[in-house]
C-alpha positions as CSV (number, residue, x, y, z in Angstrom):
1,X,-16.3,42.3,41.2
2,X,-15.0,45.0,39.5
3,X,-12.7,44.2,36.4
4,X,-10.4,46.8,34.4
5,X,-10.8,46.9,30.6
6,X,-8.0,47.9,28.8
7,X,-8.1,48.4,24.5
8,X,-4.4,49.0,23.3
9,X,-4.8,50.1,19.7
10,X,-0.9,50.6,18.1
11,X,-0.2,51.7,14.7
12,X,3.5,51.1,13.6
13,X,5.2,52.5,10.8
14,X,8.6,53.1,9.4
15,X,10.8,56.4,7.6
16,X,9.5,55.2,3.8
17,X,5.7,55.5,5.3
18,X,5.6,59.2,5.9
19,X,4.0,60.4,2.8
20,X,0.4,61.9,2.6
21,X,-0.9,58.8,1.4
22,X,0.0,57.0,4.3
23,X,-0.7,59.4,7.1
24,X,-4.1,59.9,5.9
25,X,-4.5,55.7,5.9
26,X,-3.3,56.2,9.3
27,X,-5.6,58.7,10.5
28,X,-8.5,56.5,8.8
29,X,-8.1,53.8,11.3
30,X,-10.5,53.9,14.2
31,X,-8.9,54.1,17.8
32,X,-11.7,52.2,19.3
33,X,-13.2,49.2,18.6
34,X,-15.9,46.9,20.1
35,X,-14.3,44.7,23.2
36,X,-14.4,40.8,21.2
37,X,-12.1,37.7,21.3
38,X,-10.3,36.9,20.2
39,X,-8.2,40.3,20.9
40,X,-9.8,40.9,24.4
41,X,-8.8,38.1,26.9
42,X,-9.0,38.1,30.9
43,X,-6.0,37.9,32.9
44,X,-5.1,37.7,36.2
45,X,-8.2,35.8,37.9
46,X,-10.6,38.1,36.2
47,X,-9.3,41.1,37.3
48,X,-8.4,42.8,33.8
49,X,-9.6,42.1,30.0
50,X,-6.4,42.7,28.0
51,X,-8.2,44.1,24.7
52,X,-5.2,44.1,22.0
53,X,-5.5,45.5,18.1
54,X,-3.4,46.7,14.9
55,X,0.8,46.6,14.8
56,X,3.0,44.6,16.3
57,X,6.1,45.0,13.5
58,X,8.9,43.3,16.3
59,X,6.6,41.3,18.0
60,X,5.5,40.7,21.9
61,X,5.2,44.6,21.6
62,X,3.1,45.3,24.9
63,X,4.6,44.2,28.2
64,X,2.4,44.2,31.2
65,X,2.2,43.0,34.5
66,X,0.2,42.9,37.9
67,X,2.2,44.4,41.0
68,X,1.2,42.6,44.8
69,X,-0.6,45.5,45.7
70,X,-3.0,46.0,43.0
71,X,-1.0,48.7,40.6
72,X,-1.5,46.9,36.9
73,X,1.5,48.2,34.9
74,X,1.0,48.3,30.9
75,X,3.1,50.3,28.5
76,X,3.9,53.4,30.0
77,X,0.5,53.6,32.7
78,X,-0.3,52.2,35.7
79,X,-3.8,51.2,37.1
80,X,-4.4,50.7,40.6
81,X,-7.3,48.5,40.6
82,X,-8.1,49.4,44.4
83,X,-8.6,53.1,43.9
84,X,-9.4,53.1,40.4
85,X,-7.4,55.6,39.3
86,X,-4.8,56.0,36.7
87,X,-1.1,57.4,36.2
88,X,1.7,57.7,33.0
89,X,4.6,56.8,33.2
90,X,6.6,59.2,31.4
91,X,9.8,57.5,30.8
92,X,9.6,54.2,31.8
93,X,13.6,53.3,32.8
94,X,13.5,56.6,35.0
95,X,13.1,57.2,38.6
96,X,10.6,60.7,37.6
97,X,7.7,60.1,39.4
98,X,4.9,59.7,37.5
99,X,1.6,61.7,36.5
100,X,-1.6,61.5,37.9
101,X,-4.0,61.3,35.1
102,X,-7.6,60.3,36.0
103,X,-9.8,59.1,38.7
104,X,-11.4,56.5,36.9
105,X,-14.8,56.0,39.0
106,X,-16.6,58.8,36.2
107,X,-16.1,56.6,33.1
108,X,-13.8,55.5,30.9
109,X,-10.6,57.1,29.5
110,X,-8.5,57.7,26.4
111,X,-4.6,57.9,26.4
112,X,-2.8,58.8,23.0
113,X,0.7,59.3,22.7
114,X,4.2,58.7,20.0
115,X,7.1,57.6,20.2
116,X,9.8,55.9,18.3
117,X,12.3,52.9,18.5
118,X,15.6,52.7,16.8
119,X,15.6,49.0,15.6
120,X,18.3,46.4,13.9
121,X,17.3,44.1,11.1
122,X,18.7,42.6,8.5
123,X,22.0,44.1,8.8
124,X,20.6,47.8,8.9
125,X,19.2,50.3,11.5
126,X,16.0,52.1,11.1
127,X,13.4,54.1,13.5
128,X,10.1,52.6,13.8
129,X,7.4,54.8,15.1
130,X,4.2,54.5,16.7
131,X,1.2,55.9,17.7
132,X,-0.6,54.6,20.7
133,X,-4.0,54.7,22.1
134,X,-5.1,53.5,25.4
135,X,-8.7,53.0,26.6
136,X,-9.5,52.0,29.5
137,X,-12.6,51.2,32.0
138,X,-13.6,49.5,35.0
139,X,-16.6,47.7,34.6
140,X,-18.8,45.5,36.7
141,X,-20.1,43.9,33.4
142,X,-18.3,43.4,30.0
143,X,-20.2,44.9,26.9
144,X,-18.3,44.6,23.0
145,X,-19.8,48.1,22.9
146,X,-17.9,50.1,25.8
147,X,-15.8,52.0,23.7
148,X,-18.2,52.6,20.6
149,X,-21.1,53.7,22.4
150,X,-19.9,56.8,24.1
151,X,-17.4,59.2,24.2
152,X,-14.6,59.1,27.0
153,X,-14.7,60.9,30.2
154,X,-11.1,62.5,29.5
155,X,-8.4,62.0,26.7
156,X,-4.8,62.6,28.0
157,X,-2.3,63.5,25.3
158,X,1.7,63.5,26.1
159,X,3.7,65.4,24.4
């Protein structure tokens, strides 16, 4: 059986952490890391490893869920675990149809994008921003190494 791997790596930050300092601490951080509990955990009989690392400032952060007819929906992509293929979502309250992004039979891919979130606490406002990366893989057998021992197939970048 063929199981879907997915690594979500977020890095969170708010206005007062924009300075050189911080970006570069940012960019320091690795967007892959080996597939180990206990962030990677199987869901849905088996059929995905939910591989989950770095931010999570409001907490319960990623949102997923498997449809009846084999689409799994995380974040702002959607895997259909029949085909194996993959598709963004580029605004997820929207009836735009989404993207096709890879056919993932080749090998595993990357996804990157940003985005912000105006948030309420403690009485005040403030945007939280994030960076995202995605990797993803369907595997017939799990290895911690997956990500770390190649390079992806294809990156997809939104804008």
């Amino acid at each position: 059986m063929t199981t879907l791997v997915v690594q979500i790596v977020i890095q969170q930050w708010d206005k007062g952490q924009r300075s050189d300092a911080h970006i570069q601490a940012r960019a320091d951080q690795p967007n892959r890391l080996p597939v180990e509990e206990p962030n990677a955990r199987y869901l849905f009989d088996h059929q995905v490893v939910l591989d989950q690392h770095g931010d999570d400032v409001m907490g319960n952060r990623i949102r997923y869920e498997l449809s009846d007819d084999g689409w799994f929906l995380i974040d702002r992509f959607c895997f259909d675990l029949n085909s194996k293929t993959l598709e963004y979502i580029a605004q997820p309250d929207s009836m735009l149809p989404t993207e096709p992004v890879a056919d993932m039979n080749e090998g595993w891919v990357q996804c990157r994008y940003q985005w912000r979130y105006r948030v309420y606490e403690g009485g005040f406002h403030y945007w939280l921003y994030e960076a995202i990366t995605i990797n993803a893989a369907f595997v017939d057998s799990l290895t911690e190494d997956l990500f770390t021992n190649s390079e992806p197939v294809k990156v997809f970048e939104s804008e």
